[in-house]
N, C-alpha and C positions, 0 to 999 in steps of 0.2 A: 504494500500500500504506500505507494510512494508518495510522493508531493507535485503535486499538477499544476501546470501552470495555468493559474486565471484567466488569461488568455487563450487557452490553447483551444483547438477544434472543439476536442475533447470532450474540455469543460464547459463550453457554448455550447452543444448538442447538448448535454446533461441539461444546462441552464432551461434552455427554450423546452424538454420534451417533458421538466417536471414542473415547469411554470403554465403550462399550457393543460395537463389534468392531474387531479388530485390521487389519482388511481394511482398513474405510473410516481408519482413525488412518492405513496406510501409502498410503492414497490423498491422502488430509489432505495429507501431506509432500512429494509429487513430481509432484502434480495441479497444473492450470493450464496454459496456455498453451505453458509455454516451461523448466518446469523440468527436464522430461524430455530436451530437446534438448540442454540442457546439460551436463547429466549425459552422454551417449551422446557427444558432444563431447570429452568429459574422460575418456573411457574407453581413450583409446590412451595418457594421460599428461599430464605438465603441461602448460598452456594460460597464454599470458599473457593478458589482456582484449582486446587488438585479434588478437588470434589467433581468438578464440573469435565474436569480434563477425563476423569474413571471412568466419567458416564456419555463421553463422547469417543471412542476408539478410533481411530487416525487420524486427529486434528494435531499436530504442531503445538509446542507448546508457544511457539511466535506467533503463528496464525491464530492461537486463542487471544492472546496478548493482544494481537493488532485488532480483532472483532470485537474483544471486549474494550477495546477500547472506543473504537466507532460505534460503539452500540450507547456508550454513557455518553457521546461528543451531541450524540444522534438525541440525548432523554429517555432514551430505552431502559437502560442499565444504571442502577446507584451503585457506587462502590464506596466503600465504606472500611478508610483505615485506623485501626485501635493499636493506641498509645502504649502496645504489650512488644515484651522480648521474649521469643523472636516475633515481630512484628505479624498480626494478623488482620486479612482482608477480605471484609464478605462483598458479595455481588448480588443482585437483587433487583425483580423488575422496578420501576417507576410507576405509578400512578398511568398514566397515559401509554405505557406498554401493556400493563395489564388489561386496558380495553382492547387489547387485540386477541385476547386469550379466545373467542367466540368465535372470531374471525377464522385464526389458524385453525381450531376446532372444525369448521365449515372446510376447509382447504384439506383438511386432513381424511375428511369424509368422501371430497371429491376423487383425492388423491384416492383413495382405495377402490371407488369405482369406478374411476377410469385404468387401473391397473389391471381389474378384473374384464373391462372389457378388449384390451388392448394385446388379453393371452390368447 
């Protein structure tokens, strides 16, 4: 996840295709790979990092670092660091992620029936 230039194509296609509908902007947010897993992980309650990394098997421990990190930049994710040695960090939906728990729910339904018809 590197650093994009403001100006670039890139970033102007992004610009105009999630200011233009609200759909693709809330896709923008929880699209890729592995943000959604995250989230749905973090839907029973706080998650420390090696908690979250157990219950996802072949994510990176960078790739979780860099998601989780887009995902609190994003509002999605609180993360939450206590003043303990060795240092501990929970993770944890936000308010306004948690409204998409219904959402994914619905996705997650489609998802199974369009697998089933797609055998």
């Amino acid at each position: 996840m590197g650093v994009r230039k403001e100006n670039s194509t890139n970033m102007q296609n992004e610009k105009c295709i999630t200011e233009g509908c609200n759909l693709t902007y809330a896709v923008c947010k929880i699209g890729g790979r592995w943000k959604l897993i995250i989230l749905c992980k973090l839907e029973e309650g706080k998650l420390r990092f090696g908690e979250i990394r157990k219950q996802i098997p072949g994510i990176t421990e960078r790739m979780l670092t860099l998601q989780l990190r887009d995902l609190e930049k994003e509002g999605l994710v609180k993360r939450t660091v206590y003043a303990e040695v060795p240092p501990r960090v929970d993770y944890e939906l936000t308010e306004i992620a948690s409204d998409l728990i219904p959402i994914w729910r619905q996705l997650e339904n489609w998802g199974a029936k369009h697998k089933i018809l797609m055998k």
